[in-house]
C-alpha positions in Angstrom: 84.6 342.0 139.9 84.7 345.7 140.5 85.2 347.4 143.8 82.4 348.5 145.9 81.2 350.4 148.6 78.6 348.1 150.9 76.0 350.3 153.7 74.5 347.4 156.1 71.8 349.2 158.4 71.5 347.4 161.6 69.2 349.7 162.8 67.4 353.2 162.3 70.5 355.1 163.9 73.4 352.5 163.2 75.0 352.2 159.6 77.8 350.0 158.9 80.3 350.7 155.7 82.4 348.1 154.1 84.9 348.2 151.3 84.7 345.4 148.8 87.9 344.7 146.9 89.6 342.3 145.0 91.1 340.7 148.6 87.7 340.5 150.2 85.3 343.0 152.7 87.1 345.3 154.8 85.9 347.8 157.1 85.1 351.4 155.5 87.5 352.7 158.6 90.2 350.2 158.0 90.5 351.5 154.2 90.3 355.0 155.0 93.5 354.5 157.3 95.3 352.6 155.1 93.7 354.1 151.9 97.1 353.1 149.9 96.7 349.5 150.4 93.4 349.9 147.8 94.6 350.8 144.3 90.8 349.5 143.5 89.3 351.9 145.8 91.0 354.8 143.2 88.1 354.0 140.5 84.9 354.4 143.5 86.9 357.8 143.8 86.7 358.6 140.0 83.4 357.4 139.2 82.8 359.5 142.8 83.5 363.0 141.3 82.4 362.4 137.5 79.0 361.7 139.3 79.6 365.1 141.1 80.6 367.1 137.7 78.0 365.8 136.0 75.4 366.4 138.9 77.0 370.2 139.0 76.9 370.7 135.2 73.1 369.9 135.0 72.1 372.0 137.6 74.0 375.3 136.3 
């Protein structure tokens, strides 16, 4: 299973982020600290900013 990115609204002003990876669901925070513990999290990142170039090609 691939890694994802999970956004759990609890309410209209609170948004919680988790990090799915091949261990289990970890805090977005945790994984940001300890971003090198995540070698899955390196393919969100890709996918991230070939999303981004192709959004910036399109508009120009």
């Amino acid at each position: 299973m691939p890694p994802a990115l999970l956004l759990v609204k609890r309410n209209e002003h609170t948004t919680d982020r988790y990090f799915w990876a091949e261990k289990g669901l970890f805090g977005a925070q945790y994984v940001e600290e300890n971003h090198f513990l995540f070698p899955s999290l390196r393919l969100v990142i890709e996918q991230q900013a070939e999303l981004e170039a192709a959004a910036s090609t399109s508009k120009s």
